[in-house]
Phi, psi and omega in degrees: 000128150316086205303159190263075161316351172254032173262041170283147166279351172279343191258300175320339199312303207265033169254128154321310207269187202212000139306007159318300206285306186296329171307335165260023190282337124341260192335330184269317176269002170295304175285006159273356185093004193248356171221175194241113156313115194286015151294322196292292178005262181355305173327334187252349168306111156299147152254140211274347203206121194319179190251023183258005161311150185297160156319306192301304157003284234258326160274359178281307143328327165291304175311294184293336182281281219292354153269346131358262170332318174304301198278343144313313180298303188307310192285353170279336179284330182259034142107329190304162178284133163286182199272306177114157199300131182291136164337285190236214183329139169231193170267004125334287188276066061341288197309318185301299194314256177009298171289349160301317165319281164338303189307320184314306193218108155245175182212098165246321138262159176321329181303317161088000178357289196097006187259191183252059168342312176303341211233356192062032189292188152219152196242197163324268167013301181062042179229132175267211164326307202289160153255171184228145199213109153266322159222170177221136154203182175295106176281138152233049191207058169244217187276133170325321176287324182245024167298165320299160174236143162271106185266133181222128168262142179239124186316155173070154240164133184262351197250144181227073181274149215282305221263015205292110158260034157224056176300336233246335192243336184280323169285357208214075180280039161239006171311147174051255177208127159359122175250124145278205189277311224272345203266280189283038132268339182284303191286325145343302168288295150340265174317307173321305190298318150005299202114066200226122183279349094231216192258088212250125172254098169238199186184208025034228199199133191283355214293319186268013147221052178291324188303321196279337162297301196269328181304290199319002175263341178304317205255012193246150167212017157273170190287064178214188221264115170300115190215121142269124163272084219207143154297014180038006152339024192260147173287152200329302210317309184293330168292324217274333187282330208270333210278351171250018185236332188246133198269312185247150165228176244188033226223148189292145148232095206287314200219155166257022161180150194302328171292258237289003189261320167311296178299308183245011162222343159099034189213156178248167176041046173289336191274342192299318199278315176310312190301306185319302193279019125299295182324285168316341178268317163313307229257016178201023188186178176249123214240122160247139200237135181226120178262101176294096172309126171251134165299138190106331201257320214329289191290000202245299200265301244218288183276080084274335164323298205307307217289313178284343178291256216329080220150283249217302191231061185264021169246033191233119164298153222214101141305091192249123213239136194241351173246080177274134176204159195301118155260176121092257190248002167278343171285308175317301188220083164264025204266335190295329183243030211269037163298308210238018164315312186254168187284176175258153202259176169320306218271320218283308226263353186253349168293316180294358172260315187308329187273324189257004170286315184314321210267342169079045172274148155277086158264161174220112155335052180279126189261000000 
């Protein structure tokens, strides 16, 4: 057995609520070793129809297995024996085939470029096939429940946020060094052995590199907890490859409403889209939503945000996160942004806990 490392009292100290614990309860028993990370799952799933099949096929097959799937992952989390790694194609390498695809045109985000990544075209992203891991290591300075996370940043960003404060790795999809699918399973599997309660896919943003993340579950075979870390900015298609394979999730909600999702990330139809893929991502995982409080923003941004994860997600914890500070071209030109010039104040950040102690959200104050 593992010990169950984030129940130290200094680090639970900062969940308000004291439902913490049951919201994770999957995550928690992946690190007790008493559940299946639903990567390993996937594995065992056959797939039924070769993989030189049409697309349309190929998702039509996806779809029907992964309701499949649910109800597998359920009778295994209640004790049934898993089956164990399929003879041949699972559903897993479905997911992979698919996501090559996608790479062909790609839409791995809502932007939807459409070019042919495999050809070395580029899109926003400005990534061809390849991916990139500017750094990987035990992160200790995320949400308290997933200290330490084995964090692997990845270059490049499907997002142009005025305020980017790893602008340095988001901006430059030639930051750090090439990864294949088989190099991030090893380091994946390094942190783990570290000791990394789990696998946190960060960036820049993983999203434009979901092909090289789902082969590399082909090659990780330890128990342990799969977490996108993401602005969630992805396309159906893409939630759709992710929502069985990933056990925790991790994903921003920056604005409540599309001029300020315009104006300061430079993306269209943002709360349609965001919102949908929190849902999806609630309705198939355990989710902590993390809100960056903007100065300026509260009534626009931050309480309707509250307002709809209460609504919409109330059994999912909420990081109402206070240190935002000018970065990137707003530090450059804050004459250019001066909504968002200065840090968020006391008053702006104790209306955002006050809103969401009303609304009876599980939040943690982090400054």
């Amino acid at each position: 057995m593992i010990m169950w490392r984030f129940l130290r009292p200094d680090a639970m100290a900062v969940w308000r609520n004291s439902e913490a614990l049951r919201r994770l309860e999957r995550y928690r028993g992946i690190i007790d070793q008493t559940r299946w990370a639903k990567y390993l799952l996937a594995k065992d799933i056959e797939c039924p129809i070769p993989l030189d099949t049409s697309t349309d096929k190929l998702w039509a097959a996806h779809d029907e297995l992964s309701r499949s799937f649910a109800a597998y992952v359920r009778s295994v989390d209640e004790g049934e024996e898993r089956r164990g790694p399929a003879d041949g194609l699972s559903f897993l390498d479905l997911k992979i085939e698919l996501a090559n695809r996608i790479l062909q045109s790609c839409h791995f985000c809502e932007r939807r470029c459409g070019v042919d990544r495999t050809r070395g075209s580029t899109g926003w992203c400005r990534l061809g096939r390849e991916s990139r891991v500017s750094s990987a290591f035990l992160h200790t300075g995320e949400e308290a429940p997933l200290v330490p996370s084995g964090t692997i940043f990845f270059a490049s960003c499907c997002f142009g946020c005025v305020f980017c404060q790893n602008d340095d790795i988001s901006t430059n999809p030639l930051s750090g060094r090439v990864v294949t699918a088989r190099g991030l399973a090893q380091l994946a599997e390094s942190l783990f052995g570290e000791g990394a309660l789990n696998i946190n896919y960060v960036g820049g943003d993983p999203i434009p590199n979901t092909h090289t993340i789902l082969e590399s579950l082909r090659y990780q075979t330890s128990n342990v907890t799969q977490l996108w870390n993401s602005n969630l900015y992805c396309s159906v298609e893409t939630m759709k490859l992710l929502v069985d394979v990933f056990d925790v999730w991790l994903p921003d909600f920056k604005y409540g409403n599309d001029e300020c999702a315009r104006r300061l990330s430079g993306v269209k139809n943002y709360f349609e889209v965001v919102s949908r893929n929190h849902l999806m991502a609630y309705n198939s995982g355990e989710v902590i939503v993390r809100h960056l409080v903007l100065p300026n923003h509260l009534e626009c941004c931050t309480i309707p945000i509250l307002e709809w994860i209460a609504e919409n997600m109330p059994n999912c914890m909420v990081n109402i996160m206070g240190q935002y500070r000018p970065e990137h071209k707003v530090r450059r030109s804050p004459q250019s942004y001066p909504d968002i010039s200065r840090h968020v104040s006391r008053e702006e950040m104790r209306v955002a806990f006050e809103t969401a102690e009303r609304l009876g959200i599980c939040y943690a104050p982090v400054s």
